[in-house]
C-alpha angles and dihedrals in degrees: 000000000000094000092053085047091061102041085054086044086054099050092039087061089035091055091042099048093046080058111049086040085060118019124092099175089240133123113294125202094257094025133060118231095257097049077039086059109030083061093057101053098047082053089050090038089051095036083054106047093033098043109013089170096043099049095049091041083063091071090081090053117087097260110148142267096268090051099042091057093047090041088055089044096055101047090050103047082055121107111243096234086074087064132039117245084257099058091044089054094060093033076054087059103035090051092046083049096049092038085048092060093039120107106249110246082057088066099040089058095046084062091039085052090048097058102036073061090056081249103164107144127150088246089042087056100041082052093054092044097047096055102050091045081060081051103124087206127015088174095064089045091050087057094039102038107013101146083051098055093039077059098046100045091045099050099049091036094239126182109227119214095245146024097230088058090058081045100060089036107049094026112007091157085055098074125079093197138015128208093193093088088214094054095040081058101051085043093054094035080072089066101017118057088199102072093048076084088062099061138072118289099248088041091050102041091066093044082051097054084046085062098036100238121188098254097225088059094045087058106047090045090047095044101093088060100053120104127234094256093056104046090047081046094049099050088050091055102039102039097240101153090194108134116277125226089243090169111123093002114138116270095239082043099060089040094056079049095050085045093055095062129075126268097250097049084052092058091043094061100031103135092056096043093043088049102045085049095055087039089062092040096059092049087065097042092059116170094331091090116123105081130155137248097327120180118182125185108221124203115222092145113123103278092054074083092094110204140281093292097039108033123187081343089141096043091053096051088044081055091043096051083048109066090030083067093044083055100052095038106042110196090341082072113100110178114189109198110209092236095058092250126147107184102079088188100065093033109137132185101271149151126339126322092248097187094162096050126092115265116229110272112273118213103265106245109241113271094038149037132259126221121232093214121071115247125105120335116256129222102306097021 
């Protein structure tokens, strides 16, 4: 019988894990947002109260963004009498770690969660504090996510480091000068258009609109201070087709880029696409490149579209799996697209996932002989 316990406890973290690696609680191809995120939950709420350790023990695994936050919630909304002092030690650790790689205004909204639940432990405190103490620039939050931080910093009575910083949170308008640069800047941007180019992007773009800025010259002046992120974001909402700075980029992240323009315009750019993805790719790989004969069996039929809130999300990771095995395995990589394809780089979300059908026929490599049919690839496939 213990043997049977721990075969069901496997499967329980395995499922779990594979969730919270993969699960947004959005809205899925075959599923709607709220069935999406009502089966989450019940998988956090049994995980908890099943398998407390291990669940916190999950947080140091690569689960992703959306998890990590649910997962710190939990264990902090929780009374201390569920866990020893112990546990809640480590629980304590494992929680300051994942808060610390999350992208702020992850963060930011994790406390704001917390005190919209009426969350207001001495853990759940400790944990806030900590981690805007870690905070490289205060300063900069207080300007991008300023509502978020006042909440944060009300709700867990926190002493800020200086009085300015109150300041700028709880009565910005009452100050006629700030020392802090950062802050002097926001203060005079709401009189002087010229210094809107001087704050972040999401700070700028509403003080803009204040002024009632043309949008083209906004963004021409504001660009300089954009991130990455926004301008590769920008061009993806607003169409502009300009060449984006993919260097660095993540690997999923370029290929939900390559995905968003047309086919011809693709093809028309292949060789720096195709470059900045394997570029990204063997970053990744790393050194662990030198694998073996390695097929994979990518999806690009219709429903690897994804939906409205995550478009073309699955193909992108399916692209993105594909050129990481390339990078890994060099010529021993086959990859077999469900479509029959055999251009990643113009694969669209099309048609049915037909697994059981034959595949077209594939040159046969020199040395061996390929099958018609699709199945594993042969010597020489």
């Amino acid at each position: 019988m213990a043997v049977r316990g721990d075969v069901v406890a496997t499967e329980d973290v395995l499922l779990f894990v594979n969730a919270a690696i993969t699960a947004t609680g959005q809205r899925e191809f075959h599923a709607d947002a709220d069935r999406q995120r009502l089966s989450l939950d019940f998988l956090h709420a049994y995980m908890l109260v099943n398998y407390r350790e291990l669940y916190a023990a999950t947080l140091a695994l690569g689960i992703n963004h959306h998890n990590t936050a649910l997962i710190a919630r939990r264990l902090l909304e929780t009374p201390d009498t569920m866990a020893p002092a112990e546990q809640r030690c480590v629980e304590g650790r494992l929680i300051g770690r994942a808060l610390r790689a999350l992208p702020p205004q992850r963060a930011y909204r994790l406390f704001a969660g917390l005190a919209a639940a009426g969350v207001n432990n001495r853990r759940a405190r400790a944990v806030t504090r900590d981690w805007l103490a870690a905070r490289p620039d205060l300063a900069f939050d207080a300007v991008k996510y300023r509502g978020l931080l006042k909440t944060a910093v009300r709700h867990a009575h926190l002493r800020l480091p200086d009085e300015e910083l109150g300041a700028f949170l709880f009565a910005p308008h009452r100050r006629r000068t700030f020392t802090t640069p950062i802050f002097e800047t926001w203060r005079r941007a709401h009189h002087d258009r010229s210094q809107v180019f001087e704050l972040p992007y999401t700070v700028a773009e509403g003080l803009a609109a204040r002024h009632g800025m043309d949008r083209a010259a906004f963004l021409a002046g504001i660009a300089p201070r954009m991130t990455r992120l926004e301008r590769l974001r920008l061009r993806e909402t607003t169409g502009d087709r300009d060449r984006a700075a993919l260097a660095g980029l993540p690997l999923t992240r370029i290929a939900s880029y390559v995905l968003s323009l047309p086919l011809d315009e693709r093809a028309a750019r292949r060789a720096e696409l195709t470059g900045a993805l394997r570029a990204a790719a063997r970053r990744v790989a790393g050194r662990r490149a030198g694998w073996g004969r390695t097929v994979a069996v990518l999806d690009d039929s219709f429903s690897s579209y994804g939906s409205g809130t995550k478009r073309r999300r699955p193909l992108a990771v399916a692209l993105a799996a594909h050129f990481l095995l390339e990078a890994l395995a060099g010529d021993a990589y086959t990859g077999l697209w469900t479509s029959g394809r055999r251009d990643p780089l113009l694969t669209h979300p099309l048609g049915p996932t037909p697994l059981g059908m034959g595949a077209p026929p594939r040159p046969p490599r020199p040395g061996g002989v390929c099958s018609t049919r699709w199945s594993w690839p042969r010597s020489g496939c």
